[in-house]
N, C-alpha and C positions, 0 to 999 in steps of 0.2 A: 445840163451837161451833155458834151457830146458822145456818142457810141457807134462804133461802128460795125454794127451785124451783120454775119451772110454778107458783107460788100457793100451793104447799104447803110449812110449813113442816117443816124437818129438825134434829136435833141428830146433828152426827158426832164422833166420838174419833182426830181426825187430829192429826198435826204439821202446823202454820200452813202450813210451806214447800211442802206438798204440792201437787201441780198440781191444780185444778179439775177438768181431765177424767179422772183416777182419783177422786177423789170420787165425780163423777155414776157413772161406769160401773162400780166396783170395789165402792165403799162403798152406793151409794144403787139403785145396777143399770138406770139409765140410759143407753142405750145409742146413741142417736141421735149425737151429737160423735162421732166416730173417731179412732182418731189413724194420723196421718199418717207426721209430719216428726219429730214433739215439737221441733219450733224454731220452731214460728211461722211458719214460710212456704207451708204447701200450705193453708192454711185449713180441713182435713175436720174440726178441733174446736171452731167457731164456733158460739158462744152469742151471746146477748145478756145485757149485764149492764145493767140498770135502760136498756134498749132498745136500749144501744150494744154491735155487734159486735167480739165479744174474743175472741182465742184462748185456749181452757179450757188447751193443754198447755203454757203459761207462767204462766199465771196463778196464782197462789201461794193456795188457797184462804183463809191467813189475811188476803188483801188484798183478799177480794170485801167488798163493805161494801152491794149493792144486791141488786136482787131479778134471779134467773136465769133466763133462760127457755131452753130448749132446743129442739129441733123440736117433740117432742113434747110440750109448752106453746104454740107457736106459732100454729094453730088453737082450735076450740072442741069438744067432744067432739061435737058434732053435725055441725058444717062446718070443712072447709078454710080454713085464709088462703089470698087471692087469688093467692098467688106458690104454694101448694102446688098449686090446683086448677090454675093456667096449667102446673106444669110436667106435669102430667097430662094438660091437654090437647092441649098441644104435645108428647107424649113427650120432654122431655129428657132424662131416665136416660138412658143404656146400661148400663153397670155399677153405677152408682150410690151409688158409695163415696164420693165426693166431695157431695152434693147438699143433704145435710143443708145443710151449711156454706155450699154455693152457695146455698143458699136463705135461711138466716138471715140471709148479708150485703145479699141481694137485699132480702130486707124491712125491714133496717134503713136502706137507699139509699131505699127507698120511703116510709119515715116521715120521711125528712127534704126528699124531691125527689118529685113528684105525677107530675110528668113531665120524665123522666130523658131525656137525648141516649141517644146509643151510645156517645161517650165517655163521659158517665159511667156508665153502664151499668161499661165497660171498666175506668172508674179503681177507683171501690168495690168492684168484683167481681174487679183483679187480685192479689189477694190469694188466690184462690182455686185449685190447681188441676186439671185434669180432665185425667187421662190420654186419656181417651175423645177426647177433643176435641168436646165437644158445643158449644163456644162459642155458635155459631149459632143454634144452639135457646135458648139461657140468652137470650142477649138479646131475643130474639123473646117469649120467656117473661115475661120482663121487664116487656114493652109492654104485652104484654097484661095481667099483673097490675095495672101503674098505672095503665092505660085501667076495668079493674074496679073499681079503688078507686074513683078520681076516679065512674065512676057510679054507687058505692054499691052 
């Protein structure tokens, strides 16, 4: 089947049922999505599928039908997206297992909201989660990526 990752297309020799994030990480050697939970609830293997954030270790590759981007498509090979560079500035890793995922749901909340409360911040991002507990910085992160957007 065909896929089309980061921009680039792929042909893989999988069974349909397979989860998305053995594709990218197994088959294609993508390594950004992590897996977590594999049930859907920690967020660490959040993509965007044709922009909307989806958990890769439910997602049945024979039922992606749009274009995939993963962190590592998420910027431009020369720059940052705004949520990458904010969580740089703001340090929010600690351990950073989780971030990929905090990140991509972050920019998918920002494609749809210019400027996000802290609730929603909270609601799109509770999906996600960080043993660290870096909350505090995510959100801050947050702001400050849709305050870059919004000035271009």
């Amino acid at each position: 089947m065909k896929l089309t990752i980061n921009g680039t297309d792929h042909e893989v020799d999988v069974e349909p049922e397979m989860p998305l994030l053995w594709v990218l990480r197994d088959e294609l050697g993508i390594t950004g999505p992590k897996y977590g939970c594999g049930v859907a609830l920690c967020g660490a293997c959040t993509v965007h599928v044709d922009g909307v954030a989806e958990r890769s270790c439910q997602l049945a590759v024979g039922d992606v039908t749009g274009k995939v981007t993963t962190i590592e498509g998420l910027g431009t090979p020369d720059a940052m997206h705004a949520v990458q560079q904010a969580w740089v500035e703001h340090q929010v890793a600690q351990c950073g297992y989780c971030q990929s995922g905090q990140i991509m749901s972050a920019a998918a909340l920002l494609d749809l909201n210019s400027e996000p409360t802290d609730s929603d911040i909270d609601e799109a991002l509770s999906g996600n989660l960080c043993r660290c507990g870096t909350y505090p910085r995510i959100r801050i992160a947050v702001h400050a990526a849709a305050k870059m957007l919004r000035e271009g």
